[in-house]
C-alpha positions in Angstrom: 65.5 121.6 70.8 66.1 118.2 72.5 69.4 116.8 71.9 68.5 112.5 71.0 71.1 110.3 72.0 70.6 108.4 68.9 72.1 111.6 67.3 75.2 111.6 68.5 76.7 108.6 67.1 79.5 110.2 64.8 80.0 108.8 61.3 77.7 105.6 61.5 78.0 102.6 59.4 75.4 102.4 55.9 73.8 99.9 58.5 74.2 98.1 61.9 73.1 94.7 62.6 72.8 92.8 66.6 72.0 89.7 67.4 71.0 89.6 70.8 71.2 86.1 72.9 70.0 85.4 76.8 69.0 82.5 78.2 67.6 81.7 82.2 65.6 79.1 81.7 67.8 76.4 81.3 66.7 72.9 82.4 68.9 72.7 84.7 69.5 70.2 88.0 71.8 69.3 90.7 75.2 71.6 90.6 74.1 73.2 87.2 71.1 76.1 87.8 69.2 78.1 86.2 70.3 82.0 86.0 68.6 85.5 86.4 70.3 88.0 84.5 70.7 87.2 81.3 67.4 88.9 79.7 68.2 92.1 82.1 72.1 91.5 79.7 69.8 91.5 76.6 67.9 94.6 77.4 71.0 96.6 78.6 72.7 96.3 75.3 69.5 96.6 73.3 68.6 99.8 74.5 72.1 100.7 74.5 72.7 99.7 71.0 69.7 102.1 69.8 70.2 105.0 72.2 74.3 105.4 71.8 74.7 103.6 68.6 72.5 104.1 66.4 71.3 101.1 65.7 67.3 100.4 64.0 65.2 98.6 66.4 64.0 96.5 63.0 67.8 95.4 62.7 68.0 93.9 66.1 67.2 90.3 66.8 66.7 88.7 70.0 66.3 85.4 71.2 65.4 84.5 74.4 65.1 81.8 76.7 62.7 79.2 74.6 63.5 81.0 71.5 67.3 80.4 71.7 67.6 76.8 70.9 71.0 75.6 68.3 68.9 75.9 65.1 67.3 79.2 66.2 70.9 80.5 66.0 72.0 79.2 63.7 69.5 80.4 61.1 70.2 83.6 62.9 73.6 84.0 61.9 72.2 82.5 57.9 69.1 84.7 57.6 69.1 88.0 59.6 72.8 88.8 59.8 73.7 87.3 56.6 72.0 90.5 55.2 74.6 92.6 56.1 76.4 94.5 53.7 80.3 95.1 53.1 80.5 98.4 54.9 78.1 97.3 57.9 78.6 96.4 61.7 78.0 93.9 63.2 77.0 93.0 67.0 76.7 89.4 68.2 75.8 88.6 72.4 75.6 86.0 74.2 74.6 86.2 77.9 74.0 82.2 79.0 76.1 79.2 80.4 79.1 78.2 78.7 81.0 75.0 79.5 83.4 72.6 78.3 84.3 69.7 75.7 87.3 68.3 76.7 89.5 71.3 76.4 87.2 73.5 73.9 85.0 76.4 75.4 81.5 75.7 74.3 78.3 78.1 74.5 75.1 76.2 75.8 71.6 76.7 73.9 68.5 76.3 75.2 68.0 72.9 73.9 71.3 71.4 75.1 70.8 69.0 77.7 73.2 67.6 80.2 73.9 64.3 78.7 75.2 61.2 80.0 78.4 60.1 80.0 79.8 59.2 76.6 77.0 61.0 74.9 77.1 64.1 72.2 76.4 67.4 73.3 74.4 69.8 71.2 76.3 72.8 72.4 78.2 75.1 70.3 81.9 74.9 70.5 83.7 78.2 70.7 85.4 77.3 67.1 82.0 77.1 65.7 80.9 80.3 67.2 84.2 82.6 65.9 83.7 80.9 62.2 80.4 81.9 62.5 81.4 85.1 63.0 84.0 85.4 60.1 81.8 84.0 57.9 79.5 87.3 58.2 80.1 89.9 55.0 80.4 93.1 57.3 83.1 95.5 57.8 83.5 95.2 61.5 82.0 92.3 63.7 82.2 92.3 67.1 80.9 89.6 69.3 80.8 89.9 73.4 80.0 86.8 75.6 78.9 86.7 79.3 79.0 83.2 79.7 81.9 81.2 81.9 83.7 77.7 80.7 85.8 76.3 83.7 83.7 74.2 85.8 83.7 75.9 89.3 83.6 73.8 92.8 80.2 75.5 93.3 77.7 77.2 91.4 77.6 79.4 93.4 80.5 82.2 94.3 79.2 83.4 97.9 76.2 85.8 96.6 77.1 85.1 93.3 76.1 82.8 90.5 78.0 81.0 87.8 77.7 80.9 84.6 79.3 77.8 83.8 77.6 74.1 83.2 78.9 71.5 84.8 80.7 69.2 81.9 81.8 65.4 81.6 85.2 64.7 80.1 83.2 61.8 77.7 80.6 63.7 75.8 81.5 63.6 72.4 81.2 66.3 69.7 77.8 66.3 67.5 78.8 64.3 63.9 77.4 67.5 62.2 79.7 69.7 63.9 82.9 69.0 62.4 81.3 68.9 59.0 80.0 72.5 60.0 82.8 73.8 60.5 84.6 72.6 57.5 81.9 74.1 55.6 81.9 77.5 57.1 86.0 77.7 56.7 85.9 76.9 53.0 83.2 79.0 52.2 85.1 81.7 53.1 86.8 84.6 50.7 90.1 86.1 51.5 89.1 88.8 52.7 87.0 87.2 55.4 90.0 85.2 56.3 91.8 88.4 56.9 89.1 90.6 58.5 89.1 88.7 61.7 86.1 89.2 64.1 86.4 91.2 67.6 85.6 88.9 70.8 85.2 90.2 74.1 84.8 87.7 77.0 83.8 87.9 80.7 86.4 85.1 81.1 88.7 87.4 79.5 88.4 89.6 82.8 88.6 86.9 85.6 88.7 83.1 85.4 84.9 82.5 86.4 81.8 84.3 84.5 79.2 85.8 87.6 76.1 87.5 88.1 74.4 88.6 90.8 71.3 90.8 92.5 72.5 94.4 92.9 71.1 96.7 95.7 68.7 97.9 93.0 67.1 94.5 92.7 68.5 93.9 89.2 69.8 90.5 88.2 72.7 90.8 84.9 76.0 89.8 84.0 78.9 91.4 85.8 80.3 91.9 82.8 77.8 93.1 80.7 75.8 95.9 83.1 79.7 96.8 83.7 80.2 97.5 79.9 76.8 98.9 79.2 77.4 101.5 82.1 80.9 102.7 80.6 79.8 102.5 77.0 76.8 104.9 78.1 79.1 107.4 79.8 82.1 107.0 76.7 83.0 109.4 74.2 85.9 109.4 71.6 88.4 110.9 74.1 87.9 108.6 76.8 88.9 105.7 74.0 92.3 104.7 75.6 91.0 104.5 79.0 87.5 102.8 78.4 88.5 98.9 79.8 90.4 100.5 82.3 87.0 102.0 83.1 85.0 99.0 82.7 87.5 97.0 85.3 86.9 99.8 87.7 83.0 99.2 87.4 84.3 95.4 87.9 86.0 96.0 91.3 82.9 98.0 92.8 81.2 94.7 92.5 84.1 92.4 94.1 85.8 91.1 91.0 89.5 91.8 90.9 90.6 92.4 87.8 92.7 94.2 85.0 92.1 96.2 82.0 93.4 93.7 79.6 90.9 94.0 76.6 92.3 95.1 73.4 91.3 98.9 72.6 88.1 100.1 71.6 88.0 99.5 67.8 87.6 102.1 65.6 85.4 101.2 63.3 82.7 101.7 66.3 82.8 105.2 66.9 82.0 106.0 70.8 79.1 108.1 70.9 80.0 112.3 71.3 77.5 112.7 74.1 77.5 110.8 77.6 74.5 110.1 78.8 72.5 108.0 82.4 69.7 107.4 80.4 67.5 108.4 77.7 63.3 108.8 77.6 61.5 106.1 76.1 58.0 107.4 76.1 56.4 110.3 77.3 52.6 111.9 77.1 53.7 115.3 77.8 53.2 115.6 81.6 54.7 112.4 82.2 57.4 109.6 80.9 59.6 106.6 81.0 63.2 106.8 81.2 65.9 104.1 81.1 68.6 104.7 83.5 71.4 101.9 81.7 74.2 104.8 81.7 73.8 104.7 85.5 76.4 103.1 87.7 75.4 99.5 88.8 75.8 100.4 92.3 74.7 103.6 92.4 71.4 102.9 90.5 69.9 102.1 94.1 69.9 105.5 94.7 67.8 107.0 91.9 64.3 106.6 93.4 61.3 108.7 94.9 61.8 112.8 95.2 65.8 112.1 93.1 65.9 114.2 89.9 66.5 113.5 86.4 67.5 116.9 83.8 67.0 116.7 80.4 70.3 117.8 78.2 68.1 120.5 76.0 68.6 123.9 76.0 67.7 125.1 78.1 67.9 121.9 80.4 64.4 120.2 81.8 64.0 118.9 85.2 62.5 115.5 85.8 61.3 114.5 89.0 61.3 110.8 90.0 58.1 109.4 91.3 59.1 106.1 91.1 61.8 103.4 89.5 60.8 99.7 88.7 64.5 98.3 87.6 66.1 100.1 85.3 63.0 102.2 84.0 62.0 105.4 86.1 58.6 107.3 86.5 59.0 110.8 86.0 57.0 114.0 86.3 57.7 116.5 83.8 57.7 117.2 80.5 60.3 115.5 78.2 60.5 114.6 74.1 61.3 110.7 73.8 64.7 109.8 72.8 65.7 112.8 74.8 69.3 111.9 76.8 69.3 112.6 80.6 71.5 113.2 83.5 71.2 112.9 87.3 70.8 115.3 89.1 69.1 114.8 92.3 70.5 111.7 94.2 68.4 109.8 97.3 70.5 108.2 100.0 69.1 106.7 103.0 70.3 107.8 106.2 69.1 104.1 107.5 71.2 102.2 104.6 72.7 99.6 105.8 75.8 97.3 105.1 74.2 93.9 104.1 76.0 90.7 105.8 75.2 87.4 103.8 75.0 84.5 105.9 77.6 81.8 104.0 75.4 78.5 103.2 78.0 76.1 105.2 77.0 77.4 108.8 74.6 75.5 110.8 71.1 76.2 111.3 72.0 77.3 114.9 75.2 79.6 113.6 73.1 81.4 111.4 70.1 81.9 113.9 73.2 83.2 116.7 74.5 85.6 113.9 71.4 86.6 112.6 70.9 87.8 116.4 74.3 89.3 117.0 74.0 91.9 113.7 70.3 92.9 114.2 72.1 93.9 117.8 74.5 96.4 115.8 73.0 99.7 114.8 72.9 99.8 110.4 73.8 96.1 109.8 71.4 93.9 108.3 72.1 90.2 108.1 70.4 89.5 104.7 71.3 87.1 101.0 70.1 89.3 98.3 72.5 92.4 97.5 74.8 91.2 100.1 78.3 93.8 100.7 79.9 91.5 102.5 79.5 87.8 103.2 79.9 86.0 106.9 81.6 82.5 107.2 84.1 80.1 108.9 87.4 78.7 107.4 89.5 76.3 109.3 86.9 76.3 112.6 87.4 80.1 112.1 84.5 82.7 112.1 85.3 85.9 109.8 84.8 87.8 106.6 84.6 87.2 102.5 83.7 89.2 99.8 80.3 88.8 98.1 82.5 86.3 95.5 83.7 84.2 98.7 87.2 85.7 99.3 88.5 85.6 102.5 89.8 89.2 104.1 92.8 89.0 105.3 93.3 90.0 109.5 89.2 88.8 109.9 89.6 85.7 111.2 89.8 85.0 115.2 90.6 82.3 117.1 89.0 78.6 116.6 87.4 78.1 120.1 85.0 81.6 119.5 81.3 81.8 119.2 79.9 83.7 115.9 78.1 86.0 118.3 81.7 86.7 119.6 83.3 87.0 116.1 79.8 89.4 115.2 81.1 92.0 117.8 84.8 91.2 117.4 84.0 92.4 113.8 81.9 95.2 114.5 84.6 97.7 114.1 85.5 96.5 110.7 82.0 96.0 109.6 81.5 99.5 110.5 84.5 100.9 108.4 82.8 99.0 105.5 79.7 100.4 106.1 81.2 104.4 106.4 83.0 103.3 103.0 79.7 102.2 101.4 78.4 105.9 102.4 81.0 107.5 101.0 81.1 104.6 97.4 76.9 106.0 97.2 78.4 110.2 96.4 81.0 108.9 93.8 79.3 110.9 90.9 81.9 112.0 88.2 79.4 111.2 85.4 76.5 113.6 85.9 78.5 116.0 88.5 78.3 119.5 87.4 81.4 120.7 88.8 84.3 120.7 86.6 87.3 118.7 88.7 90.1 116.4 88.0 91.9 114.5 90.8 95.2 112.4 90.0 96.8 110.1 92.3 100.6 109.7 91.4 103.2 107.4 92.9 106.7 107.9 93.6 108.7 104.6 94.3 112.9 103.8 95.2 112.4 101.9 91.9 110.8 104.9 90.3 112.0 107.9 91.3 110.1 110.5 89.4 106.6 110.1 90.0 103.7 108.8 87.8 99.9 108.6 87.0 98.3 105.7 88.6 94.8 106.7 89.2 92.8 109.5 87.7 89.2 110.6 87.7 87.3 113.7 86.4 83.6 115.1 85.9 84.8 115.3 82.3 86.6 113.5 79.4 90.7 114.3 79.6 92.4 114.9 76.2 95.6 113.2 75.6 95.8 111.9 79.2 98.5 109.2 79.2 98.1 105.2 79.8 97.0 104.3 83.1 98.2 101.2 85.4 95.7 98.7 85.1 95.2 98.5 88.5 97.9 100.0 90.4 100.0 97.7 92.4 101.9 99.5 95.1 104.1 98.5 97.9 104.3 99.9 101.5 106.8 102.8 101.3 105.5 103.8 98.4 105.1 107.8 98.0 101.7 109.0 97.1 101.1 112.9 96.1 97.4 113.4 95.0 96.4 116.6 93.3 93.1 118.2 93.2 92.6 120.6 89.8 89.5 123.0 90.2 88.1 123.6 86.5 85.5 126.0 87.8 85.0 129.8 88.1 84.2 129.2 91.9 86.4 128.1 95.0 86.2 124.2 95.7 86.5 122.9 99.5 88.5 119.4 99.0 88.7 116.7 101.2 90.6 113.8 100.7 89.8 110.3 102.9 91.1 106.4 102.3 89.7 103.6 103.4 91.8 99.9 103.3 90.5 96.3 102.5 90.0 95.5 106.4 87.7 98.8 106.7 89.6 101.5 108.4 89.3 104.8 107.5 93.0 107.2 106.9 93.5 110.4 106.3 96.5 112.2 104.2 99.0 114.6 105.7 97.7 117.5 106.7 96.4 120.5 104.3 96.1 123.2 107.2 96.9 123.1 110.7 94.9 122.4 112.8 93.9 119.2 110.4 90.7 119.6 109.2 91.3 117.4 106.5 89.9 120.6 104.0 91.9 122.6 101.6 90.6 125.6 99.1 90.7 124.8 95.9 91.0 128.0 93.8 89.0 128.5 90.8 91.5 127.2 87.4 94.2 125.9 90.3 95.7 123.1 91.7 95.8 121.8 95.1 98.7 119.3 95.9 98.2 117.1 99.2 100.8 117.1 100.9 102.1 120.2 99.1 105.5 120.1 98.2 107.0 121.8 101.1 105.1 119.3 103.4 108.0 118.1 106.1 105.0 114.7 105.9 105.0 112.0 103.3 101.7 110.2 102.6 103.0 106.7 102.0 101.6 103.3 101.1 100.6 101.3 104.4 101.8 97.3 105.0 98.4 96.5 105.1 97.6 93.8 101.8 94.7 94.3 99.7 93.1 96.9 97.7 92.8 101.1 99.3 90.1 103.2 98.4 90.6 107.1 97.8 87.8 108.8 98.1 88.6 113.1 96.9 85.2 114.9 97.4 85.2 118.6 96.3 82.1 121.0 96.9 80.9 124.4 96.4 80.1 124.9 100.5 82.6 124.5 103.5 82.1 121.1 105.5 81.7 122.3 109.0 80.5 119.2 110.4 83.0 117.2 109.6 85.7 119.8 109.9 85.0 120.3 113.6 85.2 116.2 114.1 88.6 115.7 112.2 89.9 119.0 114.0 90.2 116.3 117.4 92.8 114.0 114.7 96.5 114.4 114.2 96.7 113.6 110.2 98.8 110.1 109.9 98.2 107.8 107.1 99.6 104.7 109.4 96.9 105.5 112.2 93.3 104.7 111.7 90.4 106.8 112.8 88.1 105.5 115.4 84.9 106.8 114.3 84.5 106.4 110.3 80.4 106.1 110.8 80.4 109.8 112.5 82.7 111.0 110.3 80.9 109.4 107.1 77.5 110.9 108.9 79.1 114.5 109.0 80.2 114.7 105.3 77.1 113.4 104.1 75.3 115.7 106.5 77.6 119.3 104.7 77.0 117.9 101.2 73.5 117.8 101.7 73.3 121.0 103.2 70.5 122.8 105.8 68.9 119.5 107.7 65.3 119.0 106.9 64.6 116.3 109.6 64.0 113.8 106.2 65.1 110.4 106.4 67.2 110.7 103.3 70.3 113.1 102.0 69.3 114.9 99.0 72.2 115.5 97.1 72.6 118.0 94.2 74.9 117.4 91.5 75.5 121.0 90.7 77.1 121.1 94.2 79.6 118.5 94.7 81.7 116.0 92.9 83.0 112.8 95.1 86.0 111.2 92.6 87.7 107.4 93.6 91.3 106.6 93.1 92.1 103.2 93.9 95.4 100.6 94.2 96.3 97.6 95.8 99.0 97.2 98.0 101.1 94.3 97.5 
């Protein structure tokens, strides 16, 4: 019998109510534009909401785009949630621009225009909004919001948008709005007074809300496709740990930020089963499947000839014939409401790193860079899905993440050409690009092979080491607090530890790549390095092991590190027999992280069948990520 996601939700509510806000279309002009991703935000949590949560379709509301005008919501709040009961929950979004009135965060309907100065705005100030909220007679209402307030210098953050309206320090407040509020404060009871509503804010994460086009060609909310993945993949043990999840999911796409959310509440009970997806309809030979539990940036890689498998007993295997955003074409047999895992992952062998152009070079700059990356084997000079973005600070050519940060040591000298600065870069561009490889095999969610890897830090301030980092294929009981994002300095001590769950010997590698691209391996495991040590089924393998005359210690490099701990069921040959030429030293990069990245991809893949693509299965290899920033 299929298991149904909408089955697992443990201990539901009488009755659970949404209200589901996203607006694109705003009439927008000049610095303030219209957005993408805000009806892709609606249908992430819808489906979500039903799949995980349990929620009726018949007690969600959405409005959208035209639909979302100030009365609209309003009555919203009056008519459809107002039903809710005393023991009910309640889920309130809004994915849209916010901005400002004078110092008060406001949310920005569909019909609020950009007024003139010393004119009243019609958009709804944040006080509003959380009174709203309290005034609803549920047990538990929780509200999220994927909009931005603080006016940014442009609307757009290098491939990035904002979600923040431009705002005049005149406009006034509506009359009504006052009168509003008083209204909703003194209707109500004490117990609505003290049952305080649950907000969760993009803004809460980093000072400015974004969105952006992933390299699946789906435009949403940062934070929203972040929380929709990890809420998908959540269950009751993984509770304590779930925003530091989230802000992981965050950092894949640029953001750097920190778990600071309050916990999970309780009175939402995480689902008991993590699921990628779930089938929405299916005529017995064929079927539809949402893919929301899949990783943002991974989602690119679930496409023609990947494979889906069914959690029944015993499981079904889909096979992909095509995907069209976030909804797959599958052959094969499947009830609807089914959950599903990946199992089958696609990965070009031709994927390249995408170089955005930034908007302030020339014409002729961006023609001579254009030319210089279509020179470079894998590099694609592009401004949709971009990895990294190319620009010029102080009459200096160099590198910025997709959100327009600078990257520190990218930047030459003022007199060169961008061609020059293209192939003065190529190294680095090509560490990125190794590390992109290795980011498309991080599978811990659907992998089938049962690993944990830790990554603990030993300090002169902290003598005894701790957890910073952890991942596993599976949720950890009891697994104490992690760092929010691990802030190390050089000197540090770093031990990781590899712990093999399975009945079957594990071949571990362990490889780190920094902020500026370069590729570093730990001490070595055997000797000659290989960079592989056997993992023995139900044990532990410590790199470097204890009686190691080698420390692995934090570099001076600035900026955030990458550990990448990939464990599978066959040796790595390939890749053995190129990191055999390398003495292991953490301090010293490697020359060659394309080959190397090529290799690995090549042993977890297996036999080559002259495709242009590495079919990886996940009953045959887990790649886990530890991260940290150095300091």
């Amino acid at each position: 019998m299929a298991t149904t996601v909408a089955a697992t939700v443990a201990a539901p509510a009488p009755r659970k109510w949404a209200l589901l806000i996203g607006i694109n279309q705003y009439n927008a002009r000049g610095d303030w534009l219209p957005l993408n991703g805000c009806l892709t935000d609606v249908a992430l949590l819808r489906e979500l909401l039903i799949a995980q949560f349990g929620f009726a379709d018949s007690d969600i509301l959405v409005l959208g785009d035209r639909q979302a005008t100030r009365p609209n919501i309003l009555a919203a709040f009056r008519e459809h949630l107002g039903g809710a009961g005393g023991e009910d929950t309640v889920w309130v979004h809004f994915s849209g621009h916010g901005s400002q009135l004078g110092e008060e965060p406001t949310l920005v309907p569909i019909d609020s225009p950009y007024p003139l100065a010393g004119q009243e705005v019609r958009d709804l100030p944040l006080t509003t909004w959380r009174r709203l909220l309290q005034s609803l007679p549920a047990a538990t209402v929780l509200s999220t919001l994927d909009v931005g307030y603080a006016p940014m210098a442009s609307p757009l953050a290098g491939t990035l948008r904002g979600r923040s309206r431009p705002a005049l320090p005149t406009w006034r407040l509506l009359a009504e709005e006052a009168v509003l509020q008083e209204q909703l404060l003194a209707a109500l009871t004490p117990w609505q007074r003290r049952r305080l509503p649950i907000l969760l804010q993009a803004t809460d994460w980093a000072p400015t809300c974004l969105e952006g086009l992933g390299a699946a060609g789906i435009a949403s909310g940062l934070f929203t496709h972040a929380l929709t993945h990890r809420l998908w993949q959540a269950v009751a043990a993984d509770r304590p740990q779930l925003w530091s999840r989230v802000a992981e999911t965050l950092r894949h796409a640029a953001l750097e930020v920190e778990a600071i959310a309050p916990p999970w509440p309780e009175s939402i009970p995480l689902p008991t089963i993590a699921s990628d997806g779930y089938v929405q309809t299916s005529d017995g030979k064929t079927a539809e499947v949402w893919l929301g539990g899949i990783a943002p940036d991974r989602l690119a890689y679930i496409g023609p000839g990947s494979t889906l498998e069914v959690q029944t007993t015993p499981p079904q295997r889909l096979i992909v014939r095509a995907r069209t955003g976030l909804v797959a074409k599958v052959e094969g047999a499947a009830p609807p409401g089914s959950s599903v895992r990946e199992q089958g992952r696609v990965i070009p062998k031709n994927l390249p790193l995408v170089v955005a152009l930034d908007n302030d070079l020339s014409r002729i700059e961006r023609v001579d860079a254009t030319s210089a990356l279509s020179a470079i084997p894998h590099l694609a000079p592009g401004e949709q899905a971009a990895d990294v973005l190319l620009g010029c600070q102080a009459q200096s050519y160099g590198l910025f993440t997709v959100n327009h940060r600078p990257v520190l040591g990218s930047f030459g000298a003022a007199e060169e050409s961008v061609g020059a600065a293209v192939r003065r870069l190529r190294p680095q561009l090509e560490g990125w690009l190794a590390a992109k490889w290795l980011r498309a095999t991080i599978n811990p969610e659907s992998s089938q092979i049962g690993a944990i890897a830790r990554l603990l830090v030993q300090s002169r301030r902290r003598p005894e080491p701790i957890l910073c980092a952890y991942q596993a294929t599976h949720p950890i009981a009891e697994t104490p607090p992690l760092l929010p994002y691990p802030k190390l300095t050089a000197g540090d001590r770093l031990v990781c530890t590899l712990e093999n769950g399975t009945n079957d010997p594990l071949y571990a590698r362990i490889l780190a790549f920094d902020a500026q691209g370069r590729l570093f391996v730990p001490p070595a495991v055997v000797v000659p390095y290989t960079g592989t040590g056997t993992v023995l089924p139900h044990q532990t393998l410590t790199v470097p092991p204890a009686e190691s005359a080698v420390a692995w210690t934090v570099g001076a490099a600035p900026g955030p590190m990458d550990v990448y701990a990939l464990l599978s069921l066959a040796p790595q040959p390939r890749t053995d027999a190129l990191l055999g030429r390398h003495t292991p030293n953490t301090r010293t990069a490697l020359a060659n992280p394309i080959e190397i990245a090529t290799a690995l991809l090549d042993d977890i893949a297996g036999p080559d069948t002259g495709e242009a693509q590495w079919c990886l299965d996940s009953r045959l290899w887990t790649t886990l990520h530890l991260s940290y920033r150095v300091v």
